[in-house]
N, CA, C and O atoms as CSV, one atom per row, in Angstrom:
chain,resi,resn,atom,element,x,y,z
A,1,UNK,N,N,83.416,125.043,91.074
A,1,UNK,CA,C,84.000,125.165,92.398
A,1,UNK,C,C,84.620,126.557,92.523
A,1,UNK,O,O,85.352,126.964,91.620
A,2,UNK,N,N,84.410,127.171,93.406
A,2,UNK,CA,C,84.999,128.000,93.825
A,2,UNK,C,C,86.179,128.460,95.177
A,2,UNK,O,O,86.002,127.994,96.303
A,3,UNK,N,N,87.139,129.235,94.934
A,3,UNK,CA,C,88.394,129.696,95.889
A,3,UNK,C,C,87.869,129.472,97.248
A,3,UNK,O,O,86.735,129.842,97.552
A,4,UNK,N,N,88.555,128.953,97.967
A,4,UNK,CA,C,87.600,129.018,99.347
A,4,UNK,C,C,88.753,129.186,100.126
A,4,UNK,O,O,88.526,129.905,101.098
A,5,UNK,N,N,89.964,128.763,100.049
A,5,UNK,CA,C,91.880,128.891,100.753
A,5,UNK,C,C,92.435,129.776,99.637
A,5,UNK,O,O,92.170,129.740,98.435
A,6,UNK,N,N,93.418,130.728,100.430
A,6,UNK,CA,C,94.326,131.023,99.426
A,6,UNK,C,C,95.541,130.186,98.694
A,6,UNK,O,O,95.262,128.997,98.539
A,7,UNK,N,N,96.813,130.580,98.223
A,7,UNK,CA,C,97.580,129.672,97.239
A,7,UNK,C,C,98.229,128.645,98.351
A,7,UNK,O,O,98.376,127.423,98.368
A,8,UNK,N,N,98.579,129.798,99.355
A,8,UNK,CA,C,99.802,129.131,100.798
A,8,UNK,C,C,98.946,127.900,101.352
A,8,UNK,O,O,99.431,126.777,101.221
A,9,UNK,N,N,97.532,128.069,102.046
A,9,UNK,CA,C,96.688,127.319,102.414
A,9,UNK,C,C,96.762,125.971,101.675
A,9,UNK,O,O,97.277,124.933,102.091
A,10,UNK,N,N,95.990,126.242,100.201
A,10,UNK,CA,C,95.887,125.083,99.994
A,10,UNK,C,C,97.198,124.186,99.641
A,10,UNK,O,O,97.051,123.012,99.302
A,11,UNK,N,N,98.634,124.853,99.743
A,11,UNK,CA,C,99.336,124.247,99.152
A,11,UNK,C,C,100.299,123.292,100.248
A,11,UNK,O,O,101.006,122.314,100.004
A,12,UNK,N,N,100.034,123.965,101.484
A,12,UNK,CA,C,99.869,123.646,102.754
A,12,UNK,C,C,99.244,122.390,103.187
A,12,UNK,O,O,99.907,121.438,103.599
A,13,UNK,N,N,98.078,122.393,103.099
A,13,UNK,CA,C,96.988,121.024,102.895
A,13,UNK,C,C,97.450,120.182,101.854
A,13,UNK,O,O,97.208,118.987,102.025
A,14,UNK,N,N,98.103,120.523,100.731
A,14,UNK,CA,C,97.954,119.124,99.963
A,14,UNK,C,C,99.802,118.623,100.731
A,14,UNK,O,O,99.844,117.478,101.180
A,15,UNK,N,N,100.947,119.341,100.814
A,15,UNK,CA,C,101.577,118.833,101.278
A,15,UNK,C,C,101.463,117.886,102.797
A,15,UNK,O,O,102.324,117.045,103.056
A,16,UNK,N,N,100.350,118.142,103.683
A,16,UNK,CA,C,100.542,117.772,104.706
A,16,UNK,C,C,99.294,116.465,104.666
A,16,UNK,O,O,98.969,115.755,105.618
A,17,UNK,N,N,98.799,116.428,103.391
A,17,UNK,CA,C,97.703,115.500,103.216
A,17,UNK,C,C,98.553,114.099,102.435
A,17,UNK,O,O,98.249,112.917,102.601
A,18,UNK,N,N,99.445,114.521,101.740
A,18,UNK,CA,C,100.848,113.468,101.216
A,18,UNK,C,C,100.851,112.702,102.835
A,18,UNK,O,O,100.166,111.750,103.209
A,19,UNK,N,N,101.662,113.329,103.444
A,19,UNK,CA,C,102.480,113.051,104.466
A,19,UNK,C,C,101.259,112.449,105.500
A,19,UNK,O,O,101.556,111.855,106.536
A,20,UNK,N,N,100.176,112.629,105.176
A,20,UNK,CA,C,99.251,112.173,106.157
A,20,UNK,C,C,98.707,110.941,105.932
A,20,UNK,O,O,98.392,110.221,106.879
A,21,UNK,N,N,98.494,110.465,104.310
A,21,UNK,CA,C,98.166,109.439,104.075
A,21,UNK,C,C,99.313,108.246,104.251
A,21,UNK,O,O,99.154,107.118,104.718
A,22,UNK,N,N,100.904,109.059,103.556
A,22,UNK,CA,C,101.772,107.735,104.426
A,22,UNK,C,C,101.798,107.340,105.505
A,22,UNK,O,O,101.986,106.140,105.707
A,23,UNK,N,N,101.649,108.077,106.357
A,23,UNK,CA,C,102.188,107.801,107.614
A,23,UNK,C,C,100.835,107.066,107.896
A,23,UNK,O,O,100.997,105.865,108.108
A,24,UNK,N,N,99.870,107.391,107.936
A,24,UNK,CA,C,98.311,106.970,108.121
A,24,UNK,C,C,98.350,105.016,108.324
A,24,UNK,O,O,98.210,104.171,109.208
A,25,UNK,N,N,98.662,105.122,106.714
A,25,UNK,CA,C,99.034,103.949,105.963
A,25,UNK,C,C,99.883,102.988,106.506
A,25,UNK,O,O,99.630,101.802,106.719
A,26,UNK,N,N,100.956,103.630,106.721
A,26,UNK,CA,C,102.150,102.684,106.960
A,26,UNK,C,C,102.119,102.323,108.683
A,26,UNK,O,O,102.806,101.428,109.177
A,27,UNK,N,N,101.148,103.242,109.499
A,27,UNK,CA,C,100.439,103.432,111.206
A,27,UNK,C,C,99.641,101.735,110.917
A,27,UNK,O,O,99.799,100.776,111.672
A,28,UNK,N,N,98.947,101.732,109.870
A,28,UNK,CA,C,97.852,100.412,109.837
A,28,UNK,C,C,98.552,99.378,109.786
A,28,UNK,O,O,98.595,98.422,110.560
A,29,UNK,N,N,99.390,99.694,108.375
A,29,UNK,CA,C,99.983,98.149,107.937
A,29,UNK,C,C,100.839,97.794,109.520
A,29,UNK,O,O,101.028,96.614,109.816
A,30,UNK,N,N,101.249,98.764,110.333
A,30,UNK,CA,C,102.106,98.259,111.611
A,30,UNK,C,C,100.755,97.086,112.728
A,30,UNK,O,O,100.886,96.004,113.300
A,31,UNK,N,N,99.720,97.942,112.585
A,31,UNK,CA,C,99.165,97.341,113.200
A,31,UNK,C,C,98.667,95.988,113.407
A,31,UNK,O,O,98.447,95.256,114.372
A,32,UNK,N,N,98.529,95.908,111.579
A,32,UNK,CA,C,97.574,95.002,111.151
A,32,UNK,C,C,98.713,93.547,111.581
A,32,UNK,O,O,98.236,92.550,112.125
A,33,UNK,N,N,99.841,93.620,111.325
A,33,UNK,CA,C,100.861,92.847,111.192
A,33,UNK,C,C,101.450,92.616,113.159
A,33,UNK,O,O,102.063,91.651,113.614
A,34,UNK,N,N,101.031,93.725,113.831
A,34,UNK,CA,C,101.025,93.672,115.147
A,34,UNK,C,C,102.424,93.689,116.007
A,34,UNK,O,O,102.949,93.004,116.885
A,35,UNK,N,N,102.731,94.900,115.225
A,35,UNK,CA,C,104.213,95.245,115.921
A,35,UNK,C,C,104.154,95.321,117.182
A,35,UNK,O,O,103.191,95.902,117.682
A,36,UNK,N,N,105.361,94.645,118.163
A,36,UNK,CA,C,105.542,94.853,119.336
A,36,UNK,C,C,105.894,96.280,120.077
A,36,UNK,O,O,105.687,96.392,121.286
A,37,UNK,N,N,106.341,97.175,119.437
A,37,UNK,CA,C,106.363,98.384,119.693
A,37,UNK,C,C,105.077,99.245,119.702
A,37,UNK,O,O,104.938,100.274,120.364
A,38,UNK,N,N,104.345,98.806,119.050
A,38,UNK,CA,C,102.616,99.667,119.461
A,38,UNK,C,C,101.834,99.098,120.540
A,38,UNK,O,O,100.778,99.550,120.982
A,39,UNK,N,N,102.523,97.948,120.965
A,39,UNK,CA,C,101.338,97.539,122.141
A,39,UNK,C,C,100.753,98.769,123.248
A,39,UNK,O,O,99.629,99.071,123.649
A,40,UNK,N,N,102.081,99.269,123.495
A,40,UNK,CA,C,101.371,100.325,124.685
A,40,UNK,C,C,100.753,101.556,124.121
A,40,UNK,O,O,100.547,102.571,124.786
A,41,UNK,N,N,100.430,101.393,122.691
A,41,UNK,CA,C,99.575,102.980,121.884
A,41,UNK,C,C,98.399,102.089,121.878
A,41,UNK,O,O,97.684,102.662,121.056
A,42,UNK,N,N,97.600,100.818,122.364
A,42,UNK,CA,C,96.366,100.335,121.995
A,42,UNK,C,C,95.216,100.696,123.003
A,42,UNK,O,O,95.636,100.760,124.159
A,43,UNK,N,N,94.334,100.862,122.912
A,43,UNK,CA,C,93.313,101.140,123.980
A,43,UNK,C,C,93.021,99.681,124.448
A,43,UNK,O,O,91.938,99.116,124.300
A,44,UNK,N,N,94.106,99.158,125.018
A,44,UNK,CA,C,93.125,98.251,126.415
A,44,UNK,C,C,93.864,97.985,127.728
A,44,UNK,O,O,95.056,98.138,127.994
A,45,UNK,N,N,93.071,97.644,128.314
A,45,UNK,CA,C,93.484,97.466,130.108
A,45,UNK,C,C,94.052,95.872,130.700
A,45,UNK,O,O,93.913,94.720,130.288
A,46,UNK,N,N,94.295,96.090,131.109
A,46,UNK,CA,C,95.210,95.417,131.774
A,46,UNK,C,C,94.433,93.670,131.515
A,46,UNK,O,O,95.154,92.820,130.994
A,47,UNK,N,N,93.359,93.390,131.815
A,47,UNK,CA,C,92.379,92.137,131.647
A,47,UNK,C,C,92.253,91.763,130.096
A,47,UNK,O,O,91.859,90.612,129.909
A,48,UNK,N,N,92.487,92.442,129.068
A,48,UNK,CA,C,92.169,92.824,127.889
A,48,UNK,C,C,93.687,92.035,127.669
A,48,UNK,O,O,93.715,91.312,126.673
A,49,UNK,N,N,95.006,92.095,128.523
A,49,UNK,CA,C,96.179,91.450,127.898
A,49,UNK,C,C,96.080,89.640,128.085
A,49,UNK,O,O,96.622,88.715,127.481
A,50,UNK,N,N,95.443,89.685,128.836
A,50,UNK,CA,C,94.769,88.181,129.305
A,50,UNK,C,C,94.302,87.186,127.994
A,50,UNK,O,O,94.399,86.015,127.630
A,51,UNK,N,N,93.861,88.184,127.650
A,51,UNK,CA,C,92.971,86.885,125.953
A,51,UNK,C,C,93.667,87.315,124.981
A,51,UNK,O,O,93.691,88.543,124.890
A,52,UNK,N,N,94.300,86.685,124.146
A,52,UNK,CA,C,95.330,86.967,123.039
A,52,UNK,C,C,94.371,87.400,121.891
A,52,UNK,O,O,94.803,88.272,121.136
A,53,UNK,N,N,93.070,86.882,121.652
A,53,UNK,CA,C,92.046,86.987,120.679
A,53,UNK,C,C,91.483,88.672,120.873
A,53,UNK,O,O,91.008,89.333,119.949
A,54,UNK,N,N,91.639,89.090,122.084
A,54,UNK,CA,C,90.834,90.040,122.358
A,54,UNK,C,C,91.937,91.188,122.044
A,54,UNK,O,O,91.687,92.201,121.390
A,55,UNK,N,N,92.928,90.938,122.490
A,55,UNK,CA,C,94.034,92.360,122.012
A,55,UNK,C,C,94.563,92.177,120.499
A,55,UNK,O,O,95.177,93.108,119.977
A,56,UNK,N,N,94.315,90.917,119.755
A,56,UNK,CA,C,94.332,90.653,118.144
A,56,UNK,C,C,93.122,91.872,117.629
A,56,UNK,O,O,93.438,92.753,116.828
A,57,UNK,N,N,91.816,91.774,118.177
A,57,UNK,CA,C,90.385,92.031,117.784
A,57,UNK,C,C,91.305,93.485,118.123
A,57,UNK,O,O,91.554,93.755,116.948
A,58,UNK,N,N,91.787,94.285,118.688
A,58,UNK,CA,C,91.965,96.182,119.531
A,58,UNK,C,C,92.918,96.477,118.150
A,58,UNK,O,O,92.822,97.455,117.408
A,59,UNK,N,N,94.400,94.692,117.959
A,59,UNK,CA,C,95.457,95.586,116.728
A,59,UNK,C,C,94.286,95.974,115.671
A,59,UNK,O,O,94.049,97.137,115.344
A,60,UNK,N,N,93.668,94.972,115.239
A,60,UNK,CA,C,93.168,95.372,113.950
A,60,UNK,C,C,92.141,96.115,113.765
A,60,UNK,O,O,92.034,96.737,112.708
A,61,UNK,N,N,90.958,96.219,114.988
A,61,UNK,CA,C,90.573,97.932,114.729
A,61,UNK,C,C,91.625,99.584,114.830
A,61,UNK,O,O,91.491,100.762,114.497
A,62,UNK,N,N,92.594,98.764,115.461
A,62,UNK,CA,C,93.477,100.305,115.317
A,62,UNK,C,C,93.970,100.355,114.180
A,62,UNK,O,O,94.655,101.319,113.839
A,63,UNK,N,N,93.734,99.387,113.419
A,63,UNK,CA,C,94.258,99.180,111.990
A,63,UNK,C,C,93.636,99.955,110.969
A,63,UNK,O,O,94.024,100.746,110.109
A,64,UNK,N,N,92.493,99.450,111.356
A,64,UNK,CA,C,91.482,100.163,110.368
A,64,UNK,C,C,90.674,101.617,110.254
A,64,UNK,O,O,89.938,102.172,109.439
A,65,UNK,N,N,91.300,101.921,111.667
A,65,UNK,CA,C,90.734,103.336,112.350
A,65,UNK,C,C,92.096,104.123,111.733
A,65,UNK,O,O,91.989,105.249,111.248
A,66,UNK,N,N,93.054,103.596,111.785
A,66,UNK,CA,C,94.242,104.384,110.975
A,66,UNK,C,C,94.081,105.091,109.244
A,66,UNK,O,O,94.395,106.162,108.724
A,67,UNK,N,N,93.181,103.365,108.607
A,67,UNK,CA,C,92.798,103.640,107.042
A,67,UNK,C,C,92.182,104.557,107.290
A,67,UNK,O,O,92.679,105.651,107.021
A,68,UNK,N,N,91.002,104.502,107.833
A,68,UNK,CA,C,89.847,105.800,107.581
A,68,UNK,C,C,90.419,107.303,107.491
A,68,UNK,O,O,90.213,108.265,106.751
A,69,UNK,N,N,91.268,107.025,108.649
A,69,UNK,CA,C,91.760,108.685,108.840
A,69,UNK,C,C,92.660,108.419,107.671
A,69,UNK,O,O,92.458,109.311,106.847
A,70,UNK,N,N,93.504,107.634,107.274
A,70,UNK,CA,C,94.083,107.773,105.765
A,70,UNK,C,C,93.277,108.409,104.455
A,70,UNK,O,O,93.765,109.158,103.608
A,71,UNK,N,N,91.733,107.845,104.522
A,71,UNK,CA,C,90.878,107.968,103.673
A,71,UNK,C,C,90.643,109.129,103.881
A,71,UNK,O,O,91.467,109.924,103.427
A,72,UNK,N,N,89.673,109.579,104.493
A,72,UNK,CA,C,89.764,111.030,105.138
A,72,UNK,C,C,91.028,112.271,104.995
A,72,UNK,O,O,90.708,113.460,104.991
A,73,UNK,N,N,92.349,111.870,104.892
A,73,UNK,CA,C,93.198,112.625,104.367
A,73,UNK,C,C,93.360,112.332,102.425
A,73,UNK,O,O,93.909,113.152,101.689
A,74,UNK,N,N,93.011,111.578,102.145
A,74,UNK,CA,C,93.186,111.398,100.318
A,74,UNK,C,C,91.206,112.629,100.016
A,74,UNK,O,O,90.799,112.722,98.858
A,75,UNK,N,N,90.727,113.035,100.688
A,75,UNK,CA,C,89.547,113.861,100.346
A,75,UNK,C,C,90.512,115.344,100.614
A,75,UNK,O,O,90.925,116.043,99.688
A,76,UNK,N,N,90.776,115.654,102.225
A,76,UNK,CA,C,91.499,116.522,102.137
A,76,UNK,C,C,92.431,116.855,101.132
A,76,UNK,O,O,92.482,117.939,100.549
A,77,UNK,N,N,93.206,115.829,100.941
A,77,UNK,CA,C,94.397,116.540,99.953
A,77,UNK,C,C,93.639,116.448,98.407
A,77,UNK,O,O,93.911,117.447,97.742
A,78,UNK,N,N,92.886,115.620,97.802
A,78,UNK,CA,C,92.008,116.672,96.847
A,78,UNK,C,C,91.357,117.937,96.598
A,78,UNK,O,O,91.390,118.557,95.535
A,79,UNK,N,N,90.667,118.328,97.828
A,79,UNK,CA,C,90.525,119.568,97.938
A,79,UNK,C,C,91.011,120.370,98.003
A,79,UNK,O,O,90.546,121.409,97.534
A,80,UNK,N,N,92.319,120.327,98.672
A,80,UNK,CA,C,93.676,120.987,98.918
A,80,UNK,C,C,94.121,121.232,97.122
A,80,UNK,O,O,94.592,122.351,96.917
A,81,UNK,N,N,94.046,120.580,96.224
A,81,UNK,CA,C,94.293,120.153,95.407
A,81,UNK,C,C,93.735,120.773,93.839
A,81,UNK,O,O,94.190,121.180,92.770
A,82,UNK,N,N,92.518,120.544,94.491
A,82,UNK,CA,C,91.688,121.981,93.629
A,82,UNK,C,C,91.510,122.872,93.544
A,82,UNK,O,O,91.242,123.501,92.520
A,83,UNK,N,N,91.686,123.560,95.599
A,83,UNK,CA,C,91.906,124.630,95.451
A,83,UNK,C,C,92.988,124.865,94.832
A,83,UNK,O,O,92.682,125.199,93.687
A,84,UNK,N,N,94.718,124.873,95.050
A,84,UNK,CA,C,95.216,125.311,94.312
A,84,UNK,C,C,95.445,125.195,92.948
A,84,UNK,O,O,96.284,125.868,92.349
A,85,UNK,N,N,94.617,124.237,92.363
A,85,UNK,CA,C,94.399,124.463,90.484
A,85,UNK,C,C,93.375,126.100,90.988
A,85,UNK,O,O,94.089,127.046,91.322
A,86,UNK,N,N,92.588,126.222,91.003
A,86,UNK,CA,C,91.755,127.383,91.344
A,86,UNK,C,C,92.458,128.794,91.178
A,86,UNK,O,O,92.366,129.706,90.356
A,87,UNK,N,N,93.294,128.538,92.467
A,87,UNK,CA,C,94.198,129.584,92.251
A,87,UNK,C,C,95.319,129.909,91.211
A,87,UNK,O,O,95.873,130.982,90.971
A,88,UNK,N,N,95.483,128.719,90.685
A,88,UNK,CA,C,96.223,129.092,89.864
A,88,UNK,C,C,95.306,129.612,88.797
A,88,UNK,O,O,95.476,130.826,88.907
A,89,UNK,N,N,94.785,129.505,88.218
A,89,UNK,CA,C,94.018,129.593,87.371
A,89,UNK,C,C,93.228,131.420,87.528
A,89,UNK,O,O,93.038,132.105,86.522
A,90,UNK,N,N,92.845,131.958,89.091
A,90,UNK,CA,C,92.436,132.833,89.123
A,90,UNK,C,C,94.003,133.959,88.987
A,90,UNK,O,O,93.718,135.139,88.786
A,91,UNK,N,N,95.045,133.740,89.053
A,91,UNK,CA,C,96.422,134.321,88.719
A,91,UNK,C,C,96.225,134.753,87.048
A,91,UNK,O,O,96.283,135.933,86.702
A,92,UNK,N,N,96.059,133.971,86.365
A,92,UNK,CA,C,96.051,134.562,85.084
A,92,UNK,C,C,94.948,135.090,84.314
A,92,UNK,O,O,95.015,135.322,83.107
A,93,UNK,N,N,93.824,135.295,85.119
A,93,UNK,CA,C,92.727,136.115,84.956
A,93,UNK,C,C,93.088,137.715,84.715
A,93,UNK,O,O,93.318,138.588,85.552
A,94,UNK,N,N,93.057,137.779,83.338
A,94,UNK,CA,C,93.033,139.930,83.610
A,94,UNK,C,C,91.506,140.212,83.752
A,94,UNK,O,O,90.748,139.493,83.100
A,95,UNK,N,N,91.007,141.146,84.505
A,95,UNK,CA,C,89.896,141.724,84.999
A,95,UNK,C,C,90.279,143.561,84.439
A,95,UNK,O,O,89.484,144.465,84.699
């Protein structure tokens, strides 16, 4: 693998890839469990509050649309991750 961010960059990305997977995480578990405070962050309309089954079916894809982007941040912050082993590593290179 090679340097592709400098030290700030990647160190940047892995801190904000931490903070992305909690929050990510802890965004789902709200959902999944169906906090009353997210109702008005769900994508549905007004007919959609009508069937209790049908706004159950919206919490728990917002549930799971939360993991992914969780998942999706645990790749980022590896990469984030390697790059800065990378850099560190190109620091104690004498040339």
């Amino acid at each position: 693998m090679f340097v592709i961010c400098g030290p700030k960059l990647s160190i940047c990305g892995f801190i904000i890839s931490i903070w992305g997977i909690i929050m990510m995480g802890l965004l789902g578990v709200f959902f999944l469990i169906k906090s009353p405070l997210l109702l008005e962050d769900i994508p549905a309309t007004k007919e959609d509050f009508e069937e209790r089954a049908k706004v159950d079916a919206i919490f728990q894809q917002s549930a799971y649309n939360c993991w992914v982007v969780a998942g999706v941040y645990v790749f980022v912050g590896l990469f984030s991750y390697f790059q800065m082993r990378m850099n560190s590593r190109q620091q104690y290179v004498v040339t």
